[in-house]
C-alpha positions in Angstrom: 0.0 0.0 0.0 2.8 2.4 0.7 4.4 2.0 -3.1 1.0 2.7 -4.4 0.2 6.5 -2.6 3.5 7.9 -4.4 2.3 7.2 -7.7 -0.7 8.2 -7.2 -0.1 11.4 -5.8 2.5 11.8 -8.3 -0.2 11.2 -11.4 -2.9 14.0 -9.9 0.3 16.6 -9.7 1.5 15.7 -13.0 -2.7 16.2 -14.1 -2.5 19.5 -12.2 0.9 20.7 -14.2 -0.2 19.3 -17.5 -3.6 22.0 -17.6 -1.2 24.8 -16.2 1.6 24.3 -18.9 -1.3 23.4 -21.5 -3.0 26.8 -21.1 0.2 28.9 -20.6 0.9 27.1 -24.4 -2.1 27.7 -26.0 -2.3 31.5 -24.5 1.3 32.3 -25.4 0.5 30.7 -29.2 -3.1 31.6 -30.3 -2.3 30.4 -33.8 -4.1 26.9 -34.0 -1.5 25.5 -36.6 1.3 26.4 -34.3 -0.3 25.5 -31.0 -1.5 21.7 -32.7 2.0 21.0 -33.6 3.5 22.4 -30.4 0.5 19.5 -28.5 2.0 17.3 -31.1 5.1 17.3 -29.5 4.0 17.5 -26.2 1.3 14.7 -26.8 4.9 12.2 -28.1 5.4 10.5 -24.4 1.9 9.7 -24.1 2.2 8.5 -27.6 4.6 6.1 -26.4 3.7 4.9 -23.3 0.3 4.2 -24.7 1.6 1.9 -27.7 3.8 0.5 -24.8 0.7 -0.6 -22.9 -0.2 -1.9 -26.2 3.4 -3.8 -26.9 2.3 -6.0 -23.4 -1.4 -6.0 -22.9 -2.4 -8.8 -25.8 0.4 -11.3 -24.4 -0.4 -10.1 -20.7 -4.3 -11.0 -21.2 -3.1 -14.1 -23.0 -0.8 -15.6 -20.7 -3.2 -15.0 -17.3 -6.4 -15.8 -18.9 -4.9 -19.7 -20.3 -3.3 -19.9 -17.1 -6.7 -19.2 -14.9 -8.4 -21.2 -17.4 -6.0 -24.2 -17.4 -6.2 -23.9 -13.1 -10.1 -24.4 -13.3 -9.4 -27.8 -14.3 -13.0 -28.3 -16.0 -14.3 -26.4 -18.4 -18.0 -26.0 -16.3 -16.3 -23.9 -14.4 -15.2 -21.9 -17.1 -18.7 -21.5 -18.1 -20.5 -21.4 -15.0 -18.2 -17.9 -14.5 -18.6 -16.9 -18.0 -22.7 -16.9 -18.0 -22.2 -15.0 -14.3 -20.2 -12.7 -16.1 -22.4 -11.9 -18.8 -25.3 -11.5 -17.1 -23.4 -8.8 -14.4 -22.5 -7.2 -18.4 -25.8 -7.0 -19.5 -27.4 -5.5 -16.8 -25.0 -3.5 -16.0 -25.2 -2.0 -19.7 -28.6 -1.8 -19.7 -28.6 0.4 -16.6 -26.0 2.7 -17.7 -28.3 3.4 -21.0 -31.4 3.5 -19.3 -29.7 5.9 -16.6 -28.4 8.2 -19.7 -31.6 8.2 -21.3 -33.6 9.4 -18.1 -31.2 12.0 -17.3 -31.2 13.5 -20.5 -34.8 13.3 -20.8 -34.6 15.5 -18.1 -31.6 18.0 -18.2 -32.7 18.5 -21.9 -28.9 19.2 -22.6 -29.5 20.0 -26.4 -32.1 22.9 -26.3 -31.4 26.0 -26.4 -27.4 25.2 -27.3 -27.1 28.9 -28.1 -24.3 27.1 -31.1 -25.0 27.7 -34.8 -25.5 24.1 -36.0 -23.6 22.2 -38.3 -25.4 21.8 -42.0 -26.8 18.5 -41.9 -25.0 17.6 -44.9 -21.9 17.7 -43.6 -19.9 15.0 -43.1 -17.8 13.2 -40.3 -15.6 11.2 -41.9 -16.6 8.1 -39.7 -16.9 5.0 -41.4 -20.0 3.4 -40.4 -22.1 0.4 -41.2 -25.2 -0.9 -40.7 -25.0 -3.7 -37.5 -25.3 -7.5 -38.2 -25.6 -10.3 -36.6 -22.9 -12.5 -38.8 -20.2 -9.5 -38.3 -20.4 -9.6 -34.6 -19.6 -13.4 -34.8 -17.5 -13.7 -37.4 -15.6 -10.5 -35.7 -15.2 -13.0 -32.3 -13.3 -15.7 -33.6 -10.2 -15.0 -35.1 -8.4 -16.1 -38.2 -4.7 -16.0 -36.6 -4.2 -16.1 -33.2 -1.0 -14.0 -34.2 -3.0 -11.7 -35.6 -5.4 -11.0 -33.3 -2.1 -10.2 -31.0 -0.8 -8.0 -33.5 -3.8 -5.7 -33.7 -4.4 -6.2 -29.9 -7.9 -7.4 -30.7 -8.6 -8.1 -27.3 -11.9 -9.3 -27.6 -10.5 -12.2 -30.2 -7.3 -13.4 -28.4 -10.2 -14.2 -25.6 -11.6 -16.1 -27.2 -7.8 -18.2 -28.4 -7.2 -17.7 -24.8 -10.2 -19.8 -23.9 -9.4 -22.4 -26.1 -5.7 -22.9 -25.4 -6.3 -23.3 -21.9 -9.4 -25.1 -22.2 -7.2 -27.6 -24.2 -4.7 -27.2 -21.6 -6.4 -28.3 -18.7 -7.6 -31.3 -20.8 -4.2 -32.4 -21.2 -4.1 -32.8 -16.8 -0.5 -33.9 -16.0 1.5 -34.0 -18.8 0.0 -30.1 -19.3 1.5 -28.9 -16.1 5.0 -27.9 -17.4 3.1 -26.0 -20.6 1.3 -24.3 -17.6 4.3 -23.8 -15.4 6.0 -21.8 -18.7 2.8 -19.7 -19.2 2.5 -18.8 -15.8 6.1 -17.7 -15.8 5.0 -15.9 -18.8 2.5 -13.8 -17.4 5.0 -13.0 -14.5 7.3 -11.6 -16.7 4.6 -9.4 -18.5 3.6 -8.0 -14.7 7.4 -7.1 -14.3 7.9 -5.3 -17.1 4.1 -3.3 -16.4 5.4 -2.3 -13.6 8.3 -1.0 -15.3 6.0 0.7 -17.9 3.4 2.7 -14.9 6.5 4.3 -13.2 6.2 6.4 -16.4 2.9 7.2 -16.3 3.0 10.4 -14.8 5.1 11.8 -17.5 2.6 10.0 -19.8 -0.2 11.8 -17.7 1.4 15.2 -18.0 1.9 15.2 -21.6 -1.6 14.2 -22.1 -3.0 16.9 -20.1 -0.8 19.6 -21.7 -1.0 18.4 -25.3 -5.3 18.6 -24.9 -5.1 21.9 -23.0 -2.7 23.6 -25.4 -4.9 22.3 -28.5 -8.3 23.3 -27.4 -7.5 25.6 -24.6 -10.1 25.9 -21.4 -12.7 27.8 -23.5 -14.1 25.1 -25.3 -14.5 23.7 -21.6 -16.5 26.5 -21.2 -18.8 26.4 -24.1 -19.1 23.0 -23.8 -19.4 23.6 -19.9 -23.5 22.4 -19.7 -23.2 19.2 -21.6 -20.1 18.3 -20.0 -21.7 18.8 -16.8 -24.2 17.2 -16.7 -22.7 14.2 -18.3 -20.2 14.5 -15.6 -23.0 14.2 -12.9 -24.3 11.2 -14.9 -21.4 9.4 -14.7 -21.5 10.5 -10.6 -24.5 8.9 -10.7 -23.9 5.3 -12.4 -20.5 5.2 -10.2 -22.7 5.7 -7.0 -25.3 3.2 -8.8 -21.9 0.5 -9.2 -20.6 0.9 -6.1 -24.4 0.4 -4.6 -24.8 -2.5 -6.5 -21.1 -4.3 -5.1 -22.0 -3.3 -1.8 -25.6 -5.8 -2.2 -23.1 -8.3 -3.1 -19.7 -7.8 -0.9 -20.6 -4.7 1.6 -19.2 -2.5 3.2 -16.0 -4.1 1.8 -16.7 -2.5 -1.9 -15.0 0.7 -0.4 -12.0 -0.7 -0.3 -11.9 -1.6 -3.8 -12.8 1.9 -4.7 -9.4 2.8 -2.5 -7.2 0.0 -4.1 -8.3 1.1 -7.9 -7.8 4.9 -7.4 -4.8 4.3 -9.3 -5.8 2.7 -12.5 -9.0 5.3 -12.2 -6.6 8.4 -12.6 -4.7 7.0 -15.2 -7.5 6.2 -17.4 -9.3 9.2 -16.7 -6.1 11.1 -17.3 -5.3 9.4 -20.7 -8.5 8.6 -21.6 -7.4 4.9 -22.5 -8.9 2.1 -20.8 -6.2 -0.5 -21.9 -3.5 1.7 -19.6 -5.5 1.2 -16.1 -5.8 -3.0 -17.3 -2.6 -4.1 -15.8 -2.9 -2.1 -12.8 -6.8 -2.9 -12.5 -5.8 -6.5 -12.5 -3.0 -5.7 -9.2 -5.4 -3.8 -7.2 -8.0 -6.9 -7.6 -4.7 -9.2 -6.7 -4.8 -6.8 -3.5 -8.1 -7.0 -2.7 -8.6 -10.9 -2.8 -9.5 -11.8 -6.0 -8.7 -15.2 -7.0 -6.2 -14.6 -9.9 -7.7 -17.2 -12.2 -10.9 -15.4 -12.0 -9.9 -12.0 -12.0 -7.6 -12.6 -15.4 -10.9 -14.7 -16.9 -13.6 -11.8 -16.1 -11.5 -8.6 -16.3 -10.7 -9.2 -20.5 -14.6 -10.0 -20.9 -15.5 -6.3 -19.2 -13.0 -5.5 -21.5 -15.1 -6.1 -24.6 -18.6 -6.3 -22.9 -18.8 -4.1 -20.2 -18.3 -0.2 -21.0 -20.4 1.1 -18.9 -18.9 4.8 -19.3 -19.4 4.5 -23.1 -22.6 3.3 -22.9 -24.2 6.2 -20.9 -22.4 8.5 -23.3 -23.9 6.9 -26.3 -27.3 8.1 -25.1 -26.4 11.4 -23.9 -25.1 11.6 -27.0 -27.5 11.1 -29.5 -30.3 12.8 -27.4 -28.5 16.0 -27.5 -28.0 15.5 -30.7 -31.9 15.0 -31.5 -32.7 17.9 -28.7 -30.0 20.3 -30.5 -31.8 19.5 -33.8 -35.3 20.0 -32.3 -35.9 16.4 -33.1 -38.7 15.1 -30.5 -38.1 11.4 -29.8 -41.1 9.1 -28.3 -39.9 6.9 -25.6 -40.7 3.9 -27.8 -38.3 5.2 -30.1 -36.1 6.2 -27.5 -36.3 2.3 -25.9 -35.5 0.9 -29.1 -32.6 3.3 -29.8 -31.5 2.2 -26.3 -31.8 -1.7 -27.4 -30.1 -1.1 -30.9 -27.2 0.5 -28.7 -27.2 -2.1 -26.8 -26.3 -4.8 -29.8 -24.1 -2.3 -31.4 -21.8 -1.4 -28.6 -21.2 -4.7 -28.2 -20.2 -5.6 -31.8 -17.9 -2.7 -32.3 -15.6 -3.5 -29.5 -11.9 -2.5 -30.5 -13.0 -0.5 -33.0 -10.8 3.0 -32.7 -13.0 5.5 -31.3 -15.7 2.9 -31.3 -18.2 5.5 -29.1 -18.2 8.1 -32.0 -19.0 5.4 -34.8 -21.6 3.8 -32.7 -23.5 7.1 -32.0 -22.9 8.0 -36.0 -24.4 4.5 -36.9 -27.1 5.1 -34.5 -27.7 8.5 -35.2 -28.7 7.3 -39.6 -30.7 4.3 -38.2 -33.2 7.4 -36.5 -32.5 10.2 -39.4 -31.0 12.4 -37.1 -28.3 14.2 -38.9 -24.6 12.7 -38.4 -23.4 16.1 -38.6 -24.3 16.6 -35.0 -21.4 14.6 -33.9 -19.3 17.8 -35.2 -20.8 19.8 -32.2 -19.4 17.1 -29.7 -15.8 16.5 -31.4 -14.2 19.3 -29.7 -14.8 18.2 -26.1 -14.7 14.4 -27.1 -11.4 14.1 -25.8 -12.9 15.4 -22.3 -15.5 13.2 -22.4 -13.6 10.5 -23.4 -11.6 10.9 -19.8 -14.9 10.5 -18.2 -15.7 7.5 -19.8 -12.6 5.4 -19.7 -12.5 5.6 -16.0 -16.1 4.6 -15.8 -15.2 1.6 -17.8 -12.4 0.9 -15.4 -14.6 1.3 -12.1 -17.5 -1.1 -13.9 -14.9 -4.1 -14.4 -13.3 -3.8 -11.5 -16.6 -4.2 -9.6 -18.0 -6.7 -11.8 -15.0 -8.7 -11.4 -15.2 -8.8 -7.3 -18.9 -9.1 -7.6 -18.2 -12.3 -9.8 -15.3 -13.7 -7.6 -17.7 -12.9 -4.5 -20.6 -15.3 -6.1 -17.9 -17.8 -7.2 -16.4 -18.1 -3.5 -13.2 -16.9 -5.1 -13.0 -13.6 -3.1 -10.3 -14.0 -0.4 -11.1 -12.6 3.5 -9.6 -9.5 4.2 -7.1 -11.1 6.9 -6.5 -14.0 4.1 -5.6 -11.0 1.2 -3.6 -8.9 3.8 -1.4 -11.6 4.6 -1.0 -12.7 0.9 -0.3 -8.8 0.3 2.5 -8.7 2.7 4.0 -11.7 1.3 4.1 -10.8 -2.1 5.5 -7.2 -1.0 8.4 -9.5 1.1 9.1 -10.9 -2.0 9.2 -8.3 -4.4 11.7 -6.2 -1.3 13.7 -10.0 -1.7 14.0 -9.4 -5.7 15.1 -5.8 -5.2 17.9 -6.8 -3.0 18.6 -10.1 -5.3 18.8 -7.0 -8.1 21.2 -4.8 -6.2 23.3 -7.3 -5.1 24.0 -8.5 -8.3 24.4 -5.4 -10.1 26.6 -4.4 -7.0 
């Protein structure tokens, strides 16, 4: 616990420096061409400590979901987990949507914008396409597991991930050494991400300055009644999360929320979800739960549980529809929130899959696309709000799951296992020293 409060405190003063040093930037240089290619610059260590999450996250969710998989032993177990999982994912989602559709039903966010709108002819340049059933599952299974690594489709080296160590457990004894080298695997990939975070406040400065330097705090301002009251939508599904692990753990779900205040702030500050994995997946380690779990149900949330996208999805296209004086019926709105539902799901690794699902949704109702161009500006905001939403979701869906599976350690039980581990990470610095010494 001690290692983690630096970090931490070091990532909210490196947030706090990042707006200062962005808006000194984008005052001193008012010319947009010049202050974009000064965030470029800025924006180059976040850059690269971003594709460095990406360089470990495919063979990190790899190697600790086959070896979970290959510890169950059986694959009902597998299953039994999985379906838990899934139905945690789908309510979960369908809560967040329904949550964003109520509230902006009532904050009416979109009338009376005060904005000239964009010509509904004009175009986003998002690619979009219609949703279907055979893309989603053709999309899950993957034609080379190398591949699927390659691109860091998560939600397809899953699925290799369940086979392999479904396979692997079938093999029983003469699969342990495969197992042994996997394991060792996924020990090395948890070395060298904690390598990777101790630059993450560098990465969270840069992000912070680059943003503030581009847009400046003005748009903040323009945008300040949208943003706000998605902000206090988000307040409102975290407090609904949290109440909802409490049902299931208690009072115990508060230490969670203390354990992943890490991996929160760095997804929030880089807007990435896939930076706060491999800490997410520690602070669960911390708080008890069983690894082979935790590394199963964590990659699913992954792909099927963004809850912070999925309430943005529906503020987003009913201020859209309110900006456009577009009245939407609440059967129309349910099935909007249903369509969303299916779409979200089959656009997962998609590159700023919340903006193409909203487009996609947005020609399904004829409400003009060119809406989106009224949100792009602040996207990158809202996109901080989101990815830490995603990261507080999984995390609690993952506990809830390992509470229900009896895989949830007591706290006594995962305060002794944290001391050891810590005993044996202050044996390998030594071991280090010493040798280098």
């Amino acid at each position: 616990m001690k290692k983690k409060r630096p970090l931490t405190l070091y990532i909210l003063i490196a947030m706090i420096l990042g707006i200062a040093v962005g808006y000194g930037c984008n005052t001193a240089f008012p010319d947009a061409k010049l202050s974009a290619q000064i965030a470029g610059n800025i924006s180059i260590v976040t850059d690269v400590f971003l594709r460095l999450i990406k360089m470990i996250i495919a063979l990190l969710v790899f190697s600790t979901l086959t070896v979970g998989i290959a510890h169950m032993g059986d694959g009902k177990t597998a299953g039994r987990i999985g379906l838990k999982a899934m139905c945690w994912f789908v309510v979960a989602s369908l809560v967040s949507l329904a949550l964003g559709m109520v509230l902006s039903n009532l904050m009416q966010l979109g009338t009376n914008l005060g904005l000239p709108l964009p010509d509904v002819h004009a175009s986003t340049n998002l690619k979009t396409a219609a949703f279907t059933l055979k893309d989603f599952f053709t999309h899950l299974v993957p034609k080379s597991p190398i591949e699927a690594m390659a691109n860091n489709e998560i939600l397809q080296v899953l699925v290799f991930s369940i086979f392999f160590g479904g396979a692997l457990a079938g093999l029983g004894e003469s699969g342990k050494t495969l197992t042994a080298v996997v394991d060792q695997l996924a020990q090395v990939m948890l070395r060298i991400t904690g390598t990777i975070m101790n630059l993450a406040p560098l990465a969270v400065f840069a992000a912070m300055a680059s943003v503030i330097t581009t847009h400046g705090l003005g748009v903040l301002v323009t945008f300040a009644k949208f943003m706000g009251g998605f902000y206090v939508g988000l307040l409102c599904l975290w407090a609904l999360l949290i109440g909802a692990g409490f049902v299931v753990i208690g009072p115990r779900i508060f230490k969670l929320v203390g354990l992943i205040r890490e991996p929160f702030l760095l997804a929030f500050s880089t807007a990435s979800s896939e930076a706060a994995y491999p800490k997410l997946l520690t602070a669960l380690d911390q708080f008890g739960v069983d690894r082979k779990i935790s590394s199963f149900v964590l990659p699913m949330g992954y792909s099927f549980n963004l809850d912070g996208s999925m309430m943005y999805c529906t503020f987003a296209v009913l201020f859209i529809a309110q900006a456009y004086g577009i009245d939407l019926s609440i059967g129309t709105q349910i099935t909007m929130l249903l369509l969303l539902m299916l779409t979200s799901k089959g656009m997962a690794g998609v590159p700023r899959a919340s903006l193409v699902v909203i487009a996609a949704t947005l020609n399904q109702f004829n409400i003009p696309e060119a809406g989106l161009l009224l949100l792009m500006g602040v996207d990158q905001f809202l996109d901080m709000g989101r990815s830490a939403t995603n990261a507080v979701g999984n995390a609690v869906a993952t506990a809830v799951v390992a509470k229900w599976e009896g895989g949830l350690a007591t706290e006594e039980e995962a305060a002794a296992a944290n001391a050891a581990n810590q005993n044996t990470e202050s044996h390998w610095g030594e071991a280090d020293h010493a040798s280098k010494a």
